[in-house]
C-alpha positions in Angstrom: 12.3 -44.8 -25.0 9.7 -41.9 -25.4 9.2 -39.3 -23.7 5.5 -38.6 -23.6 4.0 -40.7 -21.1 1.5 -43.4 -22.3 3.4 -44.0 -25.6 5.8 -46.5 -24.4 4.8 -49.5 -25.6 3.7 -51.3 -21.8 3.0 -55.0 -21.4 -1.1 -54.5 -20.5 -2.8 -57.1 -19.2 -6.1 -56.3 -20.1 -7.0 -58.5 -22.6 -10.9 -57.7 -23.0 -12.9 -54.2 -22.5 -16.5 -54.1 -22.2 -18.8 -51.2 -21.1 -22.2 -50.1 -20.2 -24.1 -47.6 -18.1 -26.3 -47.6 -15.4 -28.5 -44.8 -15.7 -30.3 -45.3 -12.0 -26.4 -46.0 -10.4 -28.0 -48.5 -8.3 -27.2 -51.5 -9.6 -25.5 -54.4 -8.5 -22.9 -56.5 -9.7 -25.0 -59.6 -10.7 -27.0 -57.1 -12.4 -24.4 -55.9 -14.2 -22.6 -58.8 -15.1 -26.1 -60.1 -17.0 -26.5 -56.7 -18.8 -25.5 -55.8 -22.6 -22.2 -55.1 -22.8 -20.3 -53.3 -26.0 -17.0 -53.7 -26.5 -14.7 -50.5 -25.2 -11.5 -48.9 -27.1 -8.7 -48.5 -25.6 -9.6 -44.9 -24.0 -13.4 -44.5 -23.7 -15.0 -41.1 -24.0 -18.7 -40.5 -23.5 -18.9 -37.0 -22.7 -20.6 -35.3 -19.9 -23.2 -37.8 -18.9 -25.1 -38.0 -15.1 -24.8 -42.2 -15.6 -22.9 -44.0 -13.9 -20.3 -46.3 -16.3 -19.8 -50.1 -15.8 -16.6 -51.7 -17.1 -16.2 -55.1 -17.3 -12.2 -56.1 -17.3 -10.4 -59.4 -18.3 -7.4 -59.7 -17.0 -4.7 -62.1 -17.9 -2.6 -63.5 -14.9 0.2 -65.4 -16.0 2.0 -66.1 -12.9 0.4 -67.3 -9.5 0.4 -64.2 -6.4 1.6 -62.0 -9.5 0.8 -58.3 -8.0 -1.0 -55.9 -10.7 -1.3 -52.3 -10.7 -5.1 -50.9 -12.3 -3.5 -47.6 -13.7 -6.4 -45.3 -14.4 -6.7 -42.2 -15.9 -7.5 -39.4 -16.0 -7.0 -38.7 -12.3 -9.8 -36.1 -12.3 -12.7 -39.0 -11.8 -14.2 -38.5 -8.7 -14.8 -42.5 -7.3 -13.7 -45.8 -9.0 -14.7 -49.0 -6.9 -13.0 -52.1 -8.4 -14.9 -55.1 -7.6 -12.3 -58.8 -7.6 -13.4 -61.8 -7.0 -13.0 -63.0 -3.4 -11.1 -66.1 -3.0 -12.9 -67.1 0.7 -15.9 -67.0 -0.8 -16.8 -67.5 -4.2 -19.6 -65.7 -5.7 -19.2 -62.9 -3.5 -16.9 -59.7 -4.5 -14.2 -57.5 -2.6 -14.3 -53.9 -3.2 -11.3 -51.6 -3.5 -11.6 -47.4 -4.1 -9.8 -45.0 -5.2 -10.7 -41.3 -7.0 -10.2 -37.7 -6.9 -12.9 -37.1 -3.8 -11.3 -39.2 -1.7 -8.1 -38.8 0.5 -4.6 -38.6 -1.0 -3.2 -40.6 2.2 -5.8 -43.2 2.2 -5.1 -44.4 -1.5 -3.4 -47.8 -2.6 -0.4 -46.1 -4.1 1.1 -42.7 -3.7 0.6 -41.8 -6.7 -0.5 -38.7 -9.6 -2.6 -41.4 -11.6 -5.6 -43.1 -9.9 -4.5 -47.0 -9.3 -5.6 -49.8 -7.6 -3.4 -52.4 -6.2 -4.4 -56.6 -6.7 -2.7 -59.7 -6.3 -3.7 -62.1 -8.6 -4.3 -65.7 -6.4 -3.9 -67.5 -9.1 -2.9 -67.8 -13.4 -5.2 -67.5 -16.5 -7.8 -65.0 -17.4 -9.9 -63.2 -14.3 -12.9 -60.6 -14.8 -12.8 -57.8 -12.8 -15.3 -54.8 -12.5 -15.1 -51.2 -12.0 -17.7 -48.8 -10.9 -17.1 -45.3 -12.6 -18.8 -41.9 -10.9 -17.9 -38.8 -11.8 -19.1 -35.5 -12.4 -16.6 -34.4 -14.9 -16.4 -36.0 -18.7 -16.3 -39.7 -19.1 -12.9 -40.6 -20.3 -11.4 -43.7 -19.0 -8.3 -45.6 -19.4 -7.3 -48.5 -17.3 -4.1 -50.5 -17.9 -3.4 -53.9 -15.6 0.8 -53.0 -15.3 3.6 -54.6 -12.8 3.9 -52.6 -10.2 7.5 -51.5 -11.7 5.9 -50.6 -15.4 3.1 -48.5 -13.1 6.3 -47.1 -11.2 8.2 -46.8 -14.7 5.4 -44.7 -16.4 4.6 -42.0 -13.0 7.8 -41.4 -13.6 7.7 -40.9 -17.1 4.6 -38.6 -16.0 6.5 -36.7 -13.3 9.3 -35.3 -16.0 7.1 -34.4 -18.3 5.1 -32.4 -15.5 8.7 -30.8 -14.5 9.3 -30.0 -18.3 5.9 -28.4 -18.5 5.9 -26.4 -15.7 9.6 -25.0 -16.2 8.3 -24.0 -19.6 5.1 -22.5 -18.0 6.9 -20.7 -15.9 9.8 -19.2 -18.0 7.1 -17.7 -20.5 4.9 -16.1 -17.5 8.7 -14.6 -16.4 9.3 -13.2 -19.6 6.1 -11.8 -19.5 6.5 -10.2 -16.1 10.0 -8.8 -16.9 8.0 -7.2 -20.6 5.3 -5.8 -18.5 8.1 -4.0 -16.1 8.7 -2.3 -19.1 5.7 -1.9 -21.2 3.1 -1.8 -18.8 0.1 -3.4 -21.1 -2.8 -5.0 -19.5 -2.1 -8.2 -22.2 0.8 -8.5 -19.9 -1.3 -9.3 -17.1 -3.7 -11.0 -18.8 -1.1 -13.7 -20.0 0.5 -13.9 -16.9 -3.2 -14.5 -15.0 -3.9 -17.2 -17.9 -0.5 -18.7 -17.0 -1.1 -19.0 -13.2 -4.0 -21.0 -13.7 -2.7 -22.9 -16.3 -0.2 -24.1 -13.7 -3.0 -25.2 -11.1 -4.8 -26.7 -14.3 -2.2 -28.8 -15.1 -1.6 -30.1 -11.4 -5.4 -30.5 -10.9 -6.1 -32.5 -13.8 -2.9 -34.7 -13.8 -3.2 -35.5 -9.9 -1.1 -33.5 -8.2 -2.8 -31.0 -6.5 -4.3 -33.8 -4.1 -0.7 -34.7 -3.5 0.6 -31.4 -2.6 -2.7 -30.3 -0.5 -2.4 -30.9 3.4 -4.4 -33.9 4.5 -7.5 -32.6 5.1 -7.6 -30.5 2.3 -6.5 -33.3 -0.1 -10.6 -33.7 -1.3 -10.3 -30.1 -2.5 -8.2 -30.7 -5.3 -12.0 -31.5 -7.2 -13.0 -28.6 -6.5 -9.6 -26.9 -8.1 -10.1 -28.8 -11.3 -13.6 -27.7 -11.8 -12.4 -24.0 -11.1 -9.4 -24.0 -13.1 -10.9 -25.8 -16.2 -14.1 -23.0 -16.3 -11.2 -20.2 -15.2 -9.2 -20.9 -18.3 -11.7 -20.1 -20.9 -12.4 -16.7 -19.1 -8.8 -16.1 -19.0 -8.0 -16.8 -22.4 -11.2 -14.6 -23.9 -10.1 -11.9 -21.4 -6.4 -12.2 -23.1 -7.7 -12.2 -26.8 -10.0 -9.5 -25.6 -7.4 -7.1 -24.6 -4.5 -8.0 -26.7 -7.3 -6.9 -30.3 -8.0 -3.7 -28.2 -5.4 -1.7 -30.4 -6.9 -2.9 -33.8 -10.9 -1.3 -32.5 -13.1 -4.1 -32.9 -16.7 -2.8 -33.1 -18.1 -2.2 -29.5 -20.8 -4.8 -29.8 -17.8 -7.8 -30.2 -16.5 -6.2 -26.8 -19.5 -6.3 -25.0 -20.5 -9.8 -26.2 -17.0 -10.8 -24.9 -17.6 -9.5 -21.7 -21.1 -11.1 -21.5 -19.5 -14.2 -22.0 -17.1 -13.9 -19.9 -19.4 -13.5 -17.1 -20.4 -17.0 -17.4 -17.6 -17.6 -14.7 -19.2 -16.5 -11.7 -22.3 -18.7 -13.0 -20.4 -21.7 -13.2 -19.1 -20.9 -9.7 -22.8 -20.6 -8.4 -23.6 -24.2 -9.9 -20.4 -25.6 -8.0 -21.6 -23.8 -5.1 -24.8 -25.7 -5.7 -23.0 -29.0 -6.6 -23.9 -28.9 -10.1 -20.7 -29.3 -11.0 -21.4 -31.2 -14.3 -23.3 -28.9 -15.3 -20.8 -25.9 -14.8 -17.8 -28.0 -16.7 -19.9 -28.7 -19.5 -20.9 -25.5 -20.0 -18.0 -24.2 -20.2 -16.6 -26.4 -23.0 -19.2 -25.8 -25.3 -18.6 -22.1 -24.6 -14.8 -22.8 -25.4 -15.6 -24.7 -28.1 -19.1 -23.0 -29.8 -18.8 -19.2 -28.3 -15.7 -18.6 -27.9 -14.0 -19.0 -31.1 -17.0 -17.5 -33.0 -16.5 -14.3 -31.3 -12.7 -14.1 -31.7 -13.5 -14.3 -35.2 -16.2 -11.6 -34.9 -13.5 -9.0 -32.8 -10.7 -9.7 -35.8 -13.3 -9.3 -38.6 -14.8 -6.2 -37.0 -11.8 -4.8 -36.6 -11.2 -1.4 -38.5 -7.4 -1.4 -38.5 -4.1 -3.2 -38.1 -2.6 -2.6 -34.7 0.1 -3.8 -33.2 -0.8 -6.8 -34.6 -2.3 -7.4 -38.3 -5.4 -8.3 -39.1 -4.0 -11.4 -41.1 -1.8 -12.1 -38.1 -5.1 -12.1 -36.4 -6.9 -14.6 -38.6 -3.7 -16.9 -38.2 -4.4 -16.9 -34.6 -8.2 -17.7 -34.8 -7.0 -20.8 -37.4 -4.3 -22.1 -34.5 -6.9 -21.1 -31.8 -9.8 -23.2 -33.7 -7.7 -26.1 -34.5 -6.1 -26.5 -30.8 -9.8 -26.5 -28.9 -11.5 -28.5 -31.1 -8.5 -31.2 -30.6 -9.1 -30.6 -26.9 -12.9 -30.1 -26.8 -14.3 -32.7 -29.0 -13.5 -35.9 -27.0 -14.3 -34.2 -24.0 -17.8 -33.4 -25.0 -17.8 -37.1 -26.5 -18.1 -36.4 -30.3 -14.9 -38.0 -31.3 -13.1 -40.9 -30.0 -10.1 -40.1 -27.9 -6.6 -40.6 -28.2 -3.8 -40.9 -25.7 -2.8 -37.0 -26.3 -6.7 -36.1 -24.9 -5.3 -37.9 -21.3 -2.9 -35.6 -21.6 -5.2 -32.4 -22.3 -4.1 -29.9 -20.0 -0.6 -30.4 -20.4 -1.1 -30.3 -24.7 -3.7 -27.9 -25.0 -2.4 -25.8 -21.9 1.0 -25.5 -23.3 -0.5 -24.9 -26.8 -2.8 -22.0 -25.5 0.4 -20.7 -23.6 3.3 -20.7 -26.9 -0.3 -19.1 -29.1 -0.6 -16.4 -26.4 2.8 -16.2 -26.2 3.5 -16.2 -29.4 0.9 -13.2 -29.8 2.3 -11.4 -26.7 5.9 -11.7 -28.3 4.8 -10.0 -31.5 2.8 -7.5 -29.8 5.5 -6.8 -27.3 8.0 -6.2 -30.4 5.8 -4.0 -32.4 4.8 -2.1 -29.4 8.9 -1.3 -28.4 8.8 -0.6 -32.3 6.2 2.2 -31.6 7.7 3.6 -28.5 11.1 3.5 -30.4 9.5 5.6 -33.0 7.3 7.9 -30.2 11.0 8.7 -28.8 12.3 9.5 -31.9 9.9 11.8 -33.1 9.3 13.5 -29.5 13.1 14.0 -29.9 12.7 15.5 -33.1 10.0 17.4 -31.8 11.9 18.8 -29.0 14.9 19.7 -31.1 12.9 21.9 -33.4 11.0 23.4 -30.7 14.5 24.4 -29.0 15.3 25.1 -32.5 12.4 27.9 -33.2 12.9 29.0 -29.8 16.4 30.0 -30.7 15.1 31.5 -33.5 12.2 33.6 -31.8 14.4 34.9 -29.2 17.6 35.6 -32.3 14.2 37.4 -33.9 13.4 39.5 -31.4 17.1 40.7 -30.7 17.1 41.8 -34.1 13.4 43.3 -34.1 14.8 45.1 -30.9 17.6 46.2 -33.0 15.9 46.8 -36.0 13.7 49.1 -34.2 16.2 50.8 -32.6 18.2 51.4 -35.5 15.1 52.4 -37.7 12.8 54.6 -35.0 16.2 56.6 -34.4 16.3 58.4 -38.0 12.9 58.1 -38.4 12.8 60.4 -35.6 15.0 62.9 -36.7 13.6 62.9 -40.1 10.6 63.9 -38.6 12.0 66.3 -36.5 13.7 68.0 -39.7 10.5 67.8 -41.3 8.5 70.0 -38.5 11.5 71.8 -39.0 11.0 72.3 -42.5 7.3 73.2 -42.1 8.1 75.5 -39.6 10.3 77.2 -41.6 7.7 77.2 -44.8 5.2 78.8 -42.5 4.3 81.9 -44.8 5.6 80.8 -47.7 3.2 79.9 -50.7 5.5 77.2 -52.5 3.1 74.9 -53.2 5.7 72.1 -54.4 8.0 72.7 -51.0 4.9 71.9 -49.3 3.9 69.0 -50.8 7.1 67.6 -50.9 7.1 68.2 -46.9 3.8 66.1 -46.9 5.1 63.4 -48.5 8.3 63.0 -46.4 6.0 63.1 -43.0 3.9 60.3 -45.3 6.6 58.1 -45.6 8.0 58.2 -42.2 4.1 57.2 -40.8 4.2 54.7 -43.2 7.1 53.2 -42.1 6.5 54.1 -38.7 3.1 52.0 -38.9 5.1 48.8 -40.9 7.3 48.7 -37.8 4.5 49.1 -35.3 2.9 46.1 -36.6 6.1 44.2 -36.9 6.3 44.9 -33.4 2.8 43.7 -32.0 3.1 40.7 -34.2 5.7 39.3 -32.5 4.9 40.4 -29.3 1.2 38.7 -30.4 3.1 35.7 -31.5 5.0 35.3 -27.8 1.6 35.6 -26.2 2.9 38.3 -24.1 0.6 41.0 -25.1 -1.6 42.5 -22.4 -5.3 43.5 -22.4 -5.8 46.7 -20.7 -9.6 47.1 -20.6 -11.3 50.5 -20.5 -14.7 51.9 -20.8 -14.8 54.3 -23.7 -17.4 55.5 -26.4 -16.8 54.3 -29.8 -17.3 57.5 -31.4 -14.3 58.9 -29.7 -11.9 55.8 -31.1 -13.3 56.3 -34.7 -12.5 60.3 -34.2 -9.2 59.6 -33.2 -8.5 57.6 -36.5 -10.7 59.7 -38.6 -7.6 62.5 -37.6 -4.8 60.4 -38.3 -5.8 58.9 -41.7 -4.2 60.4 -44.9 -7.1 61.0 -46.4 -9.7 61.5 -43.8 -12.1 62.9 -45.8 -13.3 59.2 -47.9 -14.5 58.3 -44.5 -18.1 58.1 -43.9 -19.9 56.5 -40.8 -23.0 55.1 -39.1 -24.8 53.1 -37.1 -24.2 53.7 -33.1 -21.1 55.0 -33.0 -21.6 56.5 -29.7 -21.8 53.2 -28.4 -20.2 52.2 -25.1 -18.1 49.4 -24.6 -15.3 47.7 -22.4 -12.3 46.2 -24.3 -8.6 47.3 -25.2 -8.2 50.8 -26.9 -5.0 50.5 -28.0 -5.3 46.8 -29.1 -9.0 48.2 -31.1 -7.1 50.7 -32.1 -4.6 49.0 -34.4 -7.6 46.4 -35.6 -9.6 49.5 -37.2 -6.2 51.5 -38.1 -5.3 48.3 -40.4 -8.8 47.6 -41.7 -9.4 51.6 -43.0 -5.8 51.6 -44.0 -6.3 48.8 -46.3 -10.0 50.2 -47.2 -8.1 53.5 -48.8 -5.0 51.5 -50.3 -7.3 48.6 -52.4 -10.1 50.5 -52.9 -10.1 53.0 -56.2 -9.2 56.5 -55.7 -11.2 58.9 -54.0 -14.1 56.1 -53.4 -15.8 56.2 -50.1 -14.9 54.0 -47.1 -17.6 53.7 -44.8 -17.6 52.4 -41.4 -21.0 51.0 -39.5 -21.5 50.1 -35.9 -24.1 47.7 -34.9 -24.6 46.0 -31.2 -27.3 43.8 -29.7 -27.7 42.6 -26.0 -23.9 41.1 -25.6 -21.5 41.6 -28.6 -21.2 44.6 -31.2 -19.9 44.5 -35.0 -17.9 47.3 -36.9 -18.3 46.6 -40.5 -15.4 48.3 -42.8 -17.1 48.4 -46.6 -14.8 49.5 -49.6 -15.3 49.0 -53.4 -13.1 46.8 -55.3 -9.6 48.2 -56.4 -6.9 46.7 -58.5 -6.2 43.5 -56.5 -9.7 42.2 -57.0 -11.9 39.7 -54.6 -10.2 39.1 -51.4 -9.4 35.4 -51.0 -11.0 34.2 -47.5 -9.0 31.9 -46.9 -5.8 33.3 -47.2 -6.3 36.8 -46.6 -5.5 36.2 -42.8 -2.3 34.7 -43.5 0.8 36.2 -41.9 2.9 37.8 -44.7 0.0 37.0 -47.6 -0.4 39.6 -50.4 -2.0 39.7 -53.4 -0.5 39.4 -56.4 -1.8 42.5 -57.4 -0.6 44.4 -54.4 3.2 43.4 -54.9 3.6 47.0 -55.9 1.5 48.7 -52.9 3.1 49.4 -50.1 2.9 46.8 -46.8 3.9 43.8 -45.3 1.4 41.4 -44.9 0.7 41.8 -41.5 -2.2 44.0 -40.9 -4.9 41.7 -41.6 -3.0 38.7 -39.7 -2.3 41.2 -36.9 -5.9 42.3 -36.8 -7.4 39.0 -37.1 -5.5 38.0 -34.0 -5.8 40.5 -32.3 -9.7 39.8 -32.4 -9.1 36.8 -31.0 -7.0 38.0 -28.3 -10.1 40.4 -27.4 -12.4 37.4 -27.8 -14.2 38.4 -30.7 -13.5 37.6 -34.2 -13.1 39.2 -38.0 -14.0 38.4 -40.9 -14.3 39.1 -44.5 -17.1 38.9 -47.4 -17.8 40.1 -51.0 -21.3 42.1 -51.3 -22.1 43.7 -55.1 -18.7 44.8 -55.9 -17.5 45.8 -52.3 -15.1 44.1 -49.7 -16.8 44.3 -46.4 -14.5 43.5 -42.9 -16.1 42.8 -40.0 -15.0 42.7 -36.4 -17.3 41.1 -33.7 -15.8 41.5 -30.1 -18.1 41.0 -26.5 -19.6 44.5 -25.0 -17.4 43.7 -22.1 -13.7 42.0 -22.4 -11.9 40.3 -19.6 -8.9 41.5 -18.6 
């Protein structure tokens, strides 16, 4: 026994097929019957055509009031009228209907497959006709079965249904339970394409007419046209957003959505009952637009994402191979076999396991990519709790260190004042430069821990702007006083300049830069210091010659502990310039450095005004 329905091997009665068309669909039987007739396969496909198509049946009977079941399908044909020879009256014909526009309840048998029911008055061969209207594709297969072979074979029909749809259904669960915990809009897009899948398999195989109330039974046309336009739309929309991640070139998207617009169109020529047209349209766009711009999204892609561009071209293959199985006998450019009856159960579940089979990889690669996004956010968060520890163990010992360091340098200063004091009159020139050099140090080390400080109180962000008005004259006074050698400083330009920003904060900036003027510059050179200011900023340009350590490298000279090579043996930390730098950019402003015909020149830019 086998499973798929129609490949039983069934004792048909139908010993003779014949076919022709009427283009006007007026025509009468003795017309008909004196037309040119062509011989007819088993299943018949023609394609979308308006004519309406004649076929011309021999039936053998071999036992007398032997009852017959014409089983046709598929059961998406909208009127069949079977014309038998009436026994009464010879010469004349009885007509029997059946089809998808008419009435579940007012149909020969209760049925999924369109049948007619005869009784045969007598043996040997009879000639029936049938009358074939549709607006759908014209495929046609009609079998003359005992009523328990026609039983045997809706049965046969039913399981498969029951195996399909539990399948259908399990996927499109699986897909709901993934998107509960992925959230992607592929997710949806499947489980849309599913739905409809499910309506397009009970349309097209009969059902839906069944399961409709009575006077909505007609309707179930008007679902199989929907559902057959709606799947294309769905499946482009699915393919659409499941390549998202790889970036196909914008133009593939937008000609994707274009043609996915085509949907409401169709609906507007149902609406006008141009329903032929509608269906046809959209196989040829399944069949000649669709697949050509999958292929365009995958080979305009300009990376793998969670699915590979190779995966990608395996889909297209499976994709092109499945609609042209489906399509071609339906737009009536290959003959049909007895899978094409079965067409939205085959190429439905097809389409699903492909999507699925696309959502499934998709779905794994994307819990892949989370798994990794939690992993690294957890290393992430470990080593930012990890250089938090460290910032707040650095400032306890900062804190500590310049406790434990200010304390002596205080009193070493004291004893130095001390010392002067005591060396008031005297004329020991030695003593009083050694005095000198002690009150040098202790600045110097003074200013090293000042800078430590601000740098990390710079580095926590917690360091506030207290804006003042002041002259710049009186800032570069202050400094001119407390440099050790005052006198190498020269300046011009506006310095009586007035402008609102941080003292204390501009302070340290022009400390640093003069301070590192005198250290790297030769001996006894000049340091100058200019100021220049137009309608909204002003610039303080520091200009030195070159010492020792050479050409300033600009882009490491701003680094937080950088030193020259050179300068190993100079006194510092590495900080000044990093402080200063930052601390321009705390004010707003910027510094920066340049070599002009053997001098270094700094140069700090900072608003007239500074917000608070």
């Amino acid at each position: 026994m086998t499973f798929w329905p129609g490949l039983a091997v069934a004792q048909d009665r139908i010993v003779e097929r014949m076919w022709q068309l009427d283009p006007s669909g007026q025509l009468t039987v003795a017309e008909v019957a004196s037309g040119r007739w062509q011989a007819a396969p088993a299943i018949l496909s023609l394609g979308y055509r308006p004519d309406t198509l004649w076929m011309r049946l021999k039936v053998r009977v071999t036992r007398p009031g032997e009852t017959l079941v014409l089983r046709t399908r598929p059961s998406y044909l909208d009127h069949i009228r079977l014309y038998l020879p009436d026994p009464q009256h010879p010469g004349r014909w009885q007509t029997r209907d059946t089809g998808d526009t008419l009435p579940f309840a007012t149909r020969d048998r209760a049925s999924a497959a369109l049948a007619l029911v005869w009784e045969a008055p007598q043996t040997g061969d009879h000639v029936l006709y049938m009358q074939v209207r549709t607006t759908s594709t014209l495929m046609l297969h009609v079998q003359a079965l005992d009523p328990r072979e026609a039983q045997f074979h809706d049965a046969r029909l039913d399981r498969v249904l029951m195996f399909h749809l539990s399948i259908m259904l399990c996927m499109g669960l699986w897909a709901w339970l993934d998107y509960t915990l992925n959230r992607h809009v592929v997710n949806l897009w499947f489980m849309a394409a599913q739905l409809n899948a499910v309506v397009f398999a009970l349309s097209l195989q009969g059902y839906m007419a069944a399961l409709l109330p009575h006077e909505w039974s007609v309707a179930a046309n008007e679902f199989t046209s929907v559902s057959v336009c709606l799947s294309t739309m769905l499946a482009l929309g699915f393919y659409r957003a499941a390549l998202m991640d790889n970036q196909p070139s914008a133009t593939s998207r937008h000609a994707v959505t274009l043609v996915m617009l085509l949907f409401p169109v169709q609906l507007m020529l149902m609406w006008l009952e141009e329903t032929r047209w509608a269906v046809q349209s959209n196989a040829m766009v399944a069949l000649l637009l669709a697949l050509p711009l999958l292929v365009w999204m995958v080979s305009s892609s300009r990376r793998d994402g969670l699915l590979t561009r190779r995966a990608w071209w395996v889909a297209c293959g499976a994709h092109a191979l499945l609609t042209a199985y489906a399509m071609l006998p339906v737009l009536g450019w290959r003959s049909a076999d007895d899978a094409n009856l079965q067409t939205s159960l085959l190429f439905g579940l097809s389409s699903a396991m492909l999507m699925l089979a696309v959502l499934v990889t998709h779905s794994r690669r994307a819990r892949v990519a989370a798994r990794e996004d939690r992993l690294r956010l957890s290393l992430l968060t470990q080593r930012l709790t990890l250089e938090q520890q460290q910032r707040a163990d650095q400032q306890q010992f900062l804190d500590m260190l310049g406790h434990e360091l200010k304390t002596p340098l205080m009193t070493i200063r004291l004893a130095s004042n001390a010392l002067r004091r005591g060396t008031a009159g005297s004329d020991d020139g030695k003593v009083l430069q050694r005095i000198a050099r002690i009150e040098a140090s202790v600045e110097a080390m003074n200013q090293v821990l000042e800078r430590v400080m601000e740098a990390n109180r710079l580095g926590d962000c917690s360091l506030p702007i207290n804006v003042q008005g002041f002259a710049i004259g009186a800032l570069l006074e202050a400094v001119h006083d407390a440099m050790a050698e005052p006198e190498r400083l020269h300046r011009h330009g506006d310095t009586m300049l007035q402008v609102r920003t941080d003292p204390d904060l501009l302070r340290v900036i022009v400390s640093n830069l003069l301070d590192n003027a005198c250290k790297y510059s030769p001996p006894e050179s000049p340091v100058s210091v200019a100021v220049q200011s137009d309608a909204r900023s002003w610039c303080l340009t520091v200009r030195n010659q070159l010492g020792p350590t050479g050409v300033p490298d600009p882009d490491r000279v701003f680094r937080k502990y950088h030193r020259a090579e050179e300068a190993k043996g100079l006194p510092g930390a590495g900080l000044g310039l990093w402080l200063g730098h930052n601390l321009a950019q705390h004010l707003g402003g910027s510094l920066g450095v340049r070599t002009v015909h053997e001098h270094v020149e700094f140069s700090l830019c900072l608003p007239l005004t500074v917000s608070s």
